[in-house]
N, C-alpha and C positions, 0 to 999 in steps of 0.2 A: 553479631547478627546470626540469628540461629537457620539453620538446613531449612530450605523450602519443604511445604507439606505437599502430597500427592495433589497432582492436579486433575484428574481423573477422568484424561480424554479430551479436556475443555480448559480453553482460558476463564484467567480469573471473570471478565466480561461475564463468561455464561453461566460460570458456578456463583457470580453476584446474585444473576437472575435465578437460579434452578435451570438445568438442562430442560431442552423443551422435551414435550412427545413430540414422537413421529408421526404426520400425517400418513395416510395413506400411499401404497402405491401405484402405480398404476395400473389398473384393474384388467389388461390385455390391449389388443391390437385397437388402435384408436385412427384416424382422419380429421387432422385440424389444417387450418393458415398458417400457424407459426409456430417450430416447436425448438425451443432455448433448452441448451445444455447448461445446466448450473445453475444453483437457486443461490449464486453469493450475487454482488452489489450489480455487477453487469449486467448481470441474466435477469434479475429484479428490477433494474434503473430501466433496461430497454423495453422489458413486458409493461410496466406503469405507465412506458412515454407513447407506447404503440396503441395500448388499450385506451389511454385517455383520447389519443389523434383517429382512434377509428375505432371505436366501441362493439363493431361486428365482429371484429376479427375472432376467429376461436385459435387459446393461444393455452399452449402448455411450456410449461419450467418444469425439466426433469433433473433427479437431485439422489446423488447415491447417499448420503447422508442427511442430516437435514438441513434449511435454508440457514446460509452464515457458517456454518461447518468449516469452512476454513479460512481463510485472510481476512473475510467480512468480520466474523466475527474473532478474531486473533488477532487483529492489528494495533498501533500504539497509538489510534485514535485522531491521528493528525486532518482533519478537513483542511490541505494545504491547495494552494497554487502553485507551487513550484510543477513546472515542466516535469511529467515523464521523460526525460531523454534527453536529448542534450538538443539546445537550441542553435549552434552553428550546424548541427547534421540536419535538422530539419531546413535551414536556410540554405546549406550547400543544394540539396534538392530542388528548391522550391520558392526560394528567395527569402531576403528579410521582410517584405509585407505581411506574407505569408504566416512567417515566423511572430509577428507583433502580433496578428491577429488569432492564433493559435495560446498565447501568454493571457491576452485581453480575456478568450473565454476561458480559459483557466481562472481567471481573476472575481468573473461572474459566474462563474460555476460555483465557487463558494458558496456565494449568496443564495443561488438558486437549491441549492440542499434545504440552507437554514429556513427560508423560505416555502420550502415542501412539504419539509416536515412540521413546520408551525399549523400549515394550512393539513394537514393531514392527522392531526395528533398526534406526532410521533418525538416523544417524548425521549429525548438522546443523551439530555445532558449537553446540550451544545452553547458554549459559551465562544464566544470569537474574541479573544483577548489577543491574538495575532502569533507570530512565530518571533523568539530568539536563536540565533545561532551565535557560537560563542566560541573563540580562542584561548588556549590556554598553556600556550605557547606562542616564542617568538615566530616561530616557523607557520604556527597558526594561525597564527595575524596577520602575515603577508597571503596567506591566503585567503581568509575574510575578506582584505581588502582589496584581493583580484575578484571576489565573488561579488563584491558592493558592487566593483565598477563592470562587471557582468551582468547585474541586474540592471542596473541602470541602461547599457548598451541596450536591453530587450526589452525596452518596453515600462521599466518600475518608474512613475516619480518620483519628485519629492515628498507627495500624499502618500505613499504607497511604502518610501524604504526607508529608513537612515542606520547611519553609521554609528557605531557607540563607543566611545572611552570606556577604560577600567570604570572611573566614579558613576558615568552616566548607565554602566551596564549595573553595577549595584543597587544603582537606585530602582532597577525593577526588580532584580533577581541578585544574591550573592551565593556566589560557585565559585569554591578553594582555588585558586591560582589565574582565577579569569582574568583578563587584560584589556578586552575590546570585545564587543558582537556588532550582529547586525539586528533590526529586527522592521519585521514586514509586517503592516497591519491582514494582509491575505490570508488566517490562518485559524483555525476554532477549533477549540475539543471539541473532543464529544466520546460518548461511551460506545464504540461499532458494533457491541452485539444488539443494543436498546435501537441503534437505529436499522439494521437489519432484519432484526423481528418485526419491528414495526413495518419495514418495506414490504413484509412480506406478508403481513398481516392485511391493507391495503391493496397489496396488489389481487388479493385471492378476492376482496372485497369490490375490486373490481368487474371480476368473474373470470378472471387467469386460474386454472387448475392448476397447480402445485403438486409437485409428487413425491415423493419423497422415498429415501431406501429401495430406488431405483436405479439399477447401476446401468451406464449405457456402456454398451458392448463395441456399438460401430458406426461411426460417422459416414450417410453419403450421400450425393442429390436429393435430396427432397424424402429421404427415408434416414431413421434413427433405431438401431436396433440394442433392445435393451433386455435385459436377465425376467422380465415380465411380461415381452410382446414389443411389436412392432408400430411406430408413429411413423405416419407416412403426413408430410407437409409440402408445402410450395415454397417455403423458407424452412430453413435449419442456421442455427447460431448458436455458435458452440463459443461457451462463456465459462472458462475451465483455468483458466490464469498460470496458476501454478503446477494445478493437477492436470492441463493437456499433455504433459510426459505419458500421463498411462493409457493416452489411446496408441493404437498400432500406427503405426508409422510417425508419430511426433515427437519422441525421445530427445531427438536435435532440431526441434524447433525453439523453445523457450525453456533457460532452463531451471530446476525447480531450485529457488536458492531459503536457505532455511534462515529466517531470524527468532531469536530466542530473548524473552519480555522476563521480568520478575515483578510485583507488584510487593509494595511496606503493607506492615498494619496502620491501623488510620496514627498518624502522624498529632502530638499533643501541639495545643498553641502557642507553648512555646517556642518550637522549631520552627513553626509559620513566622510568630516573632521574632527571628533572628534571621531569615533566609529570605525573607520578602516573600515575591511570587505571587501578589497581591492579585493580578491580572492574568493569572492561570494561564500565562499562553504556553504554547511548546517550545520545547526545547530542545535543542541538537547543538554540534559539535564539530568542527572542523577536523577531526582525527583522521584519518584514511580508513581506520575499522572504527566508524563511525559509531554515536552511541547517538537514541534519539528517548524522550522521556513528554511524561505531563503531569500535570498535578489535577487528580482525580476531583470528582464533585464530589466525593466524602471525606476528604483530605491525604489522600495515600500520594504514592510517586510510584509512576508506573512508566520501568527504566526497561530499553530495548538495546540489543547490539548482535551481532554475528552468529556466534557462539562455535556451532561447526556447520558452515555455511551451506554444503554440497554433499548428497551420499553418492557414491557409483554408479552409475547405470540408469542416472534421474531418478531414484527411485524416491518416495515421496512416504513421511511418516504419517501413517493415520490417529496413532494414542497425542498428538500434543504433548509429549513428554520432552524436557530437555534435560541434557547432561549435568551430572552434580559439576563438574569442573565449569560449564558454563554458569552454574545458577551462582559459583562462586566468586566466578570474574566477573561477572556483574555487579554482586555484592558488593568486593571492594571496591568498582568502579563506584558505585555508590556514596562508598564512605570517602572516596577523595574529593569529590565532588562537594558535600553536603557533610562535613564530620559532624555535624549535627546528629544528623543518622545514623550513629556508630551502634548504639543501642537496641536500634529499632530492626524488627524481624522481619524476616519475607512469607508475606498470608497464602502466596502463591508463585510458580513459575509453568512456563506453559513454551511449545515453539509453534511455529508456523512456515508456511510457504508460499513464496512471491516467484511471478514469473519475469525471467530476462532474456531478452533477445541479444543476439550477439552484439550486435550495436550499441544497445541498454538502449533502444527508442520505443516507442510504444507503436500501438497500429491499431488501426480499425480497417476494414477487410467488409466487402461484399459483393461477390461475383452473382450477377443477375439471371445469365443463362442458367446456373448449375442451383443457383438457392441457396446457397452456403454463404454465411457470415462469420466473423468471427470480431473480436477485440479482447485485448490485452497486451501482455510485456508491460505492468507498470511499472516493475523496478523499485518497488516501496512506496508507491506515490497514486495508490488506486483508490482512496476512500473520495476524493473528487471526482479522478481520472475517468472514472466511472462510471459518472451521473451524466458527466459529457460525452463518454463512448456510447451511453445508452441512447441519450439523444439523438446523437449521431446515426447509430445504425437504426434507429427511428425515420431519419430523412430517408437513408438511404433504402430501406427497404420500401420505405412507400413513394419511391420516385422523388423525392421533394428537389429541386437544384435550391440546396440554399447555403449560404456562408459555413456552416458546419460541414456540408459536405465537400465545400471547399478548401478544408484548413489539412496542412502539409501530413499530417499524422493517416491521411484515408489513401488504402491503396499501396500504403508503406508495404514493402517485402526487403529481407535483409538475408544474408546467408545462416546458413545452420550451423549449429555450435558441432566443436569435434568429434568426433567417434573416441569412444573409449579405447583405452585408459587413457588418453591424452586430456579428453574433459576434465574425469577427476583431479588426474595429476594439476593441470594448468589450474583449475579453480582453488585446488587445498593451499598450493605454490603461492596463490596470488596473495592469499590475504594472510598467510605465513610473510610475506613481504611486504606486506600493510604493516603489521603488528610490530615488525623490526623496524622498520622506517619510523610507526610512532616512537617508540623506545628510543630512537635516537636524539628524534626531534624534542622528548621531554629532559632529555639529560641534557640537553644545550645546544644543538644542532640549530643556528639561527635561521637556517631557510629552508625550505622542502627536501627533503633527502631523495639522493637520486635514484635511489634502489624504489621508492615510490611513485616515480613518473615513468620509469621503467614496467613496473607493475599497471599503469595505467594504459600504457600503449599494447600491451598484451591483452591486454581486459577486453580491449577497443570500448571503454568508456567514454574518453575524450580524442 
């Protein structure tokens, strides 16, 4: 497998399409209804659902880069239902109703993208062939099969999950040393830059001014100050996920965790012939430094995992460049996976950044008096997360009382991650004790290694 080529600021996703131009910026001091920080999925999903529910509204998305610039259009394309967060913390708060009815819209949120984008033109590549997860290890399989009976506790049917043998996992997908998965009909590709563009393309179509190469400087009441002028609003909703590190004072609020993607050259019929995958769902991985993958609409495999998870001080990479050492452990992760692919070259590697709260739960946020909204902390899991945040702070800004505004995730607050050095240290630490616990677990280790449940209770994952 030969060295990835430069990626040039942009996932493979954008350099598929050509980099866009930049819109315009914002032309100086402006006076609207609503003015959203960030042109990725949130700041997009929630201008669409406000402008469609009240068509007066004058509403700006302000965008230091352009629209999809980072995790929108960087991510491994998963349209999942799995929960941002962990569902006994949402339940400890707020109950298991609560909780079942927070999994449920997750489950219609799927739908309701595929849906959107049908009715919208927006053309994504979205196939819903569902999600695999997979074991491949003994230690992995006991895990699987606490996550089966995890899903099932919250909410999955029998329509919705089932459990899978070695044989019955083959017969959809063969993966070198597999043993059992799971797999959930809740799940669809799709290509996140083609549905991003197109979000945004729409939303401007609505008559949302979009701005672009607009850096905003300062979050406060009802005012946003930006490197071009002042927007003064009655609402402000800052939709910043990853990159809220680099406003002043949010360093230890969410913090910016890095995953790193490689993308094959288009893959011969052969390999399809020997590997299945017939039903393109995703695919992920029971590991602790988990790997998560899909099989592209033009036949490629586009493989994600860690890589070097956290820089210092939150700091946050803007080129999309990842480490040769990463593009290489991914590689061979590749090749054990699929020896099929031993051959085959990487057309592209790229990283990106997701936000996590100490908790690792998500939140949506909207204080009335002050006009300040906010949503995010998906923790990998925002190409949904996000159609339903948007909805969401859609209720809530326009007063609506209804089941969305009632689901456990609104009004969340959770403490802030460490003060440096302790952040770095703890973050590099943790998944240095991921990657040994896997190591263990694949040399024969029949049950979870305790140096990894260790690592969990520090993480405060679970």
């Amino acid at each position: 497998m030969t060295r990835a080529v430069p990626n040039g600021g942009v996932s493979f996703w954008y350099a598929q399409l050509g980099k866009p131009d930049y819109r315009p910026g914002l032309p100086g001091d402006t006076a609207v209804d609503v003015a959203i920080v960030g042109a990725g999925y949130t700041g997009l999903w929630t201008a669409y659902y406000l402008k469609k529910a009240q068509p007066d509204l004058r509403i700006v998305v302000l965008e230091k880069e352009f629209a999809g610039f980072g995790a929108s259009g960087r991510n491994g394309g998963w349209l999942t239902a799995n929960l941002a967060g962990s569902a006994s913390r949402y339940a400890a708060s707020h109950g298991r109703a609560a909780t079942l009815a927070l999994q449920r819209a997750m489950m219609a949120t799927v739908d309701e993208v595929i849906e959107v984008a049908a009715a919208e033109g927006i053309d994504a590549d979205i196939h819903k062939g569902g999600n695999l997860e997979i074991a491949r290890s003994p230690a992995q399989l006991g895990r699987l099969r606490d996550e089966y009976e995890q899903l099932r506790h919250w909410g999955y049917q029998d329509t919705d999950v089932s459990i899978l043998d070695g044989a019955e996992l083959a017969g959809r997908i063969r993966v070198q040393g597999a043993v059992g998965g799971i797999y959930s009909q809740h799940c669809a590709r799709l290509q996140p830059a083609k549905l991003v563009r197109g979000l945004a393309r729409v939303v401007e179509g609505l008559g949302v001014r979009l701005y672009e190469r607009t850096e905003v400087l300062d979050i406060e009441s009802r005012r946003v100050r930006t490197n071009r002028g002042t927007v003064t609003a009655d609402v402000v909703l800052r939709c910043l996920e990853g990159f809220t590190a680099g406003l002043a004072g949010e360093r230890r609020s969410w913090l910016p965790m890095n995953s790193s993607m490689i993308v094959t050259e288009q893959l011969p019929d052969y390999f399809w012939a020997e590997v299945g995958w017939r039903e393109a769902e995703t695919l992920g991985d029971m590991a602790h430094a988990y790997m998560y993958a899909q099989r592209t609409a033009d036949g490629r495999i586009a493989l994600g995992g860690r890589g070097v998870p956290y820089r210092f001080a939150s700091r946050t990479d803007h080129s999309g460049a990842t480490q040769i050492r990463t593009v290489a452990a991914l590689s061979e992760l590749l090749r054990q996976l699929f020896p099929a692919a031993v051959g085959a070259s990487v057309a592209h590697a790229w990283c990106g950044v997701l936000g996590v709260p100490r908790d690792w739960c998500s939140t949506v946020r909207f204080d009335r008096p002050s006009g300040l909204g906010t949503a995010g902390g998906y923790v990998g899991h925002g190409v949904a997360t996000t159609n339903l945040a948007g909805r969401t702070l859609r209720d809530l800004v326009l007063r609506r009382d209804s089941e969305l505004t009632r689901l456990p995730w609104v009004g969340r607050r959770v403490r802030r991650w460490e003060p440096e050095p302790l952040r770095f240290l703890g973050v590099r630490s943790l998944y240095a004790l991921y990657r040994f616990a896997d190591r263990q677990e694949y040399r024969g280790r029949p049950t979870t290694s305790p140096i990894a449940r260790i690592a969990d209770r520090v993480a405060g994952r679970y």
